[in-house]
Short mmCIF file of the C-alpha atoms (twelve columns), coordinates in Angstrom:
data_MODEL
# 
_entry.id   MODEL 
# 
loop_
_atom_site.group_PDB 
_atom_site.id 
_atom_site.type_symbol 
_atom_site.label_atom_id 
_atom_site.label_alt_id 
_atom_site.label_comp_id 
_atom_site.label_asym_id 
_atom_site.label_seq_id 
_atom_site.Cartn_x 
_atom_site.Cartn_y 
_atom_site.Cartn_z 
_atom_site.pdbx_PDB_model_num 
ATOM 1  C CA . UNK A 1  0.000   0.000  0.000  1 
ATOM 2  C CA . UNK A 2  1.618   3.810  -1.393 1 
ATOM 3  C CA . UNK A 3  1.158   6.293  1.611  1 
ATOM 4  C CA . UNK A 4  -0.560  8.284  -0.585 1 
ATOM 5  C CA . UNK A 5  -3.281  5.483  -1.254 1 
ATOM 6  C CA . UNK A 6  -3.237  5.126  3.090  1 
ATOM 7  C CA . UNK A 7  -4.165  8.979  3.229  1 
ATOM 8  C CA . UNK A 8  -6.960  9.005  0.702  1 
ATOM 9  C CA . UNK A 9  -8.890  6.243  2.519  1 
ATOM 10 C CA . UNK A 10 -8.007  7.869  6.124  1 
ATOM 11 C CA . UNK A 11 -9.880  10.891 4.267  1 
ATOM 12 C CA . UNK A 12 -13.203 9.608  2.983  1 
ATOM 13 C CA . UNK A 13 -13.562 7.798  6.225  1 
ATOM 14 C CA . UNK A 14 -12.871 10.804 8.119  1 
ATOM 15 C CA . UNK A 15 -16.441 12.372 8.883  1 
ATOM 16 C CA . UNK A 16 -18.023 8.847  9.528  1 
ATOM 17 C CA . UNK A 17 -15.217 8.238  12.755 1 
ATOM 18 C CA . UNK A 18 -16.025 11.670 13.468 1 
ATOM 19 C CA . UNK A 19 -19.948 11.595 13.491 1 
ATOM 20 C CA . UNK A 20 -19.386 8.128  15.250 1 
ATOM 21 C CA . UNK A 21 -17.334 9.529  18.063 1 
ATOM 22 C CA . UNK A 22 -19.487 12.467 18.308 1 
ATOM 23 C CA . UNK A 23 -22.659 10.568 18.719 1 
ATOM 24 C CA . UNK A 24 -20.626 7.869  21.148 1 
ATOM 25 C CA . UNK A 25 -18.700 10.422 23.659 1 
ATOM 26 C CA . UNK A 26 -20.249 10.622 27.225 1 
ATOM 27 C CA . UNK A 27 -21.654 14.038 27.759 1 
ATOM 28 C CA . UNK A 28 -20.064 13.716 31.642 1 
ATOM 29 C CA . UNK A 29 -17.129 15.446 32.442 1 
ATOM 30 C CA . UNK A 30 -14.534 12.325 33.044 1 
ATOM 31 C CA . UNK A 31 -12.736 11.894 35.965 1 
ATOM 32 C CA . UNK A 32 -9.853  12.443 36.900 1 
ATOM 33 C CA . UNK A 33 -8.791  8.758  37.379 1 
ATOM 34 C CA . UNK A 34 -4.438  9.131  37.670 1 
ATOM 35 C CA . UNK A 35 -3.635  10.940 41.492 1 
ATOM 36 C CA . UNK A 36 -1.281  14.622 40.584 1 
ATOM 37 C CA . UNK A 37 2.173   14.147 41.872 1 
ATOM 38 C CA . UNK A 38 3.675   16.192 44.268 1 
ATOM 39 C CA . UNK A 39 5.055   19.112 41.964 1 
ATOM 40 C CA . UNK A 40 1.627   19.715 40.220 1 
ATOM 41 C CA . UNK A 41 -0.033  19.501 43.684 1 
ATOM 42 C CA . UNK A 42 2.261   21.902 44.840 1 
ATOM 43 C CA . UNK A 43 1.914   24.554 41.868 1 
ATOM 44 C CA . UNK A 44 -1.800  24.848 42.154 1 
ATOM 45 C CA . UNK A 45 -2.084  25.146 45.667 1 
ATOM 46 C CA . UNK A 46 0.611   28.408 45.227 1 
ATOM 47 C CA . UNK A 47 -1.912  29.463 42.352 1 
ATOM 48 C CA . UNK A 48 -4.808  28.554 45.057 1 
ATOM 49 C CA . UNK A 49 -3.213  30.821 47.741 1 
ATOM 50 C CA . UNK A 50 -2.001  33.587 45.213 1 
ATOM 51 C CA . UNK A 51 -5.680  33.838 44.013 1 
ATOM 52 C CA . UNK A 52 -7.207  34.119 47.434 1 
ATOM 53 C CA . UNK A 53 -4.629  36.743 48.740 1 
ATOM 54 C CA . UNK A 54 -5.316  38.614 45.245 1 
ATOM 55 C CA . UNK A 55 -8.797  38.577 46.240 1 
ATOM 56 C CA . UNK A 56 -8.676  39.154 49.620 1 
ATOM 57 C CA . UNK A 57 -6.502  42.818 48.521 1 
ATOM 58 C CA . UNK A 58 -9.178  43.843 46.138 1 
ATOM 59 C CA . UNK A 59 -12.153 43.454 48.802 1 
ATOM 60 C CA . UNK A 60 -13.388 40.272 46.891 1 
ATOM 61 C CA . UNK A 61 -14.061 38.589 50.256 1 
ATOM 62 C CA . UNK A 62 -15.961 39.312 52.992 1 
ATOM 63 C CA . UNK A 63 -15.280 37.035 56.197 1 
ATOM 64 C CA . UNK A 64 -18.523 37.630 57.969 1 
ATOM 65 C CA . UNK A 65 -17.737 35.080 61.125 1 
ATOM 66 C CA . UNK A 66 -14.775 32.541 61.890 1 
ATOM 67 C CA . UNK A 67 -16.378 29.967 59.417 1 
ATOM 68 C CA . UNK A 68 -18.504 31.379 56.999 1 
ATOM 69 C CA . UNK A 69 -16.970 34.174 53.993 1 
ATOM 70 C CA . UNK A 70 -18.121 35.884 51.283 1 
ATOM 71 C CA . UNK A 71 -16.456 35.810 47.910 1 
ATOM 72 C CA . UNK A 72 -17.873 37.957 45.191 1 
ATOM 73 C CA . UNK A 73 -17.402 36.333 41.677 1 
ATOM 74 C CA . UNK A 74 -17.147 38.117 38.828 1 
# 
């Protein structure tokens, strides 16, 4: 089989593995099945933290006892 012969039939199948997947695919978010390791972990909780301090500056939240806050979205 010529390569070129290989990409014509990849092409006229194309739109029927498309539609298929399309009409197959969960409409669920997946889940996240593999565990972060410790790096990733530890980036977004500095992104976490950055965010809340960042909010906390521009009077985004509100703490209104010990346990309960208010955090205006935008």
């Amino acid at each position: 089989m010529d390569f070129s012969d290989l990409n014509k039939q990849i092409f006229e199948k194309k739109s029927e593995v498309d539609r298929t997947i399309l009409r197959t695919k969960s409409p669920d978010r997946l889940v996240r099945t593999r565990a972060r390791d410790e790096n990733e972990a530890r980036v977004l909780d500095e992104l976490c933290i950055k965010r809340w301090k960042k909010a906390e500056e521009e009077g985004k939240i509100k703490y209104l006892s010990k346990r309960v806050w208010y955090y205006e979205l935008d």
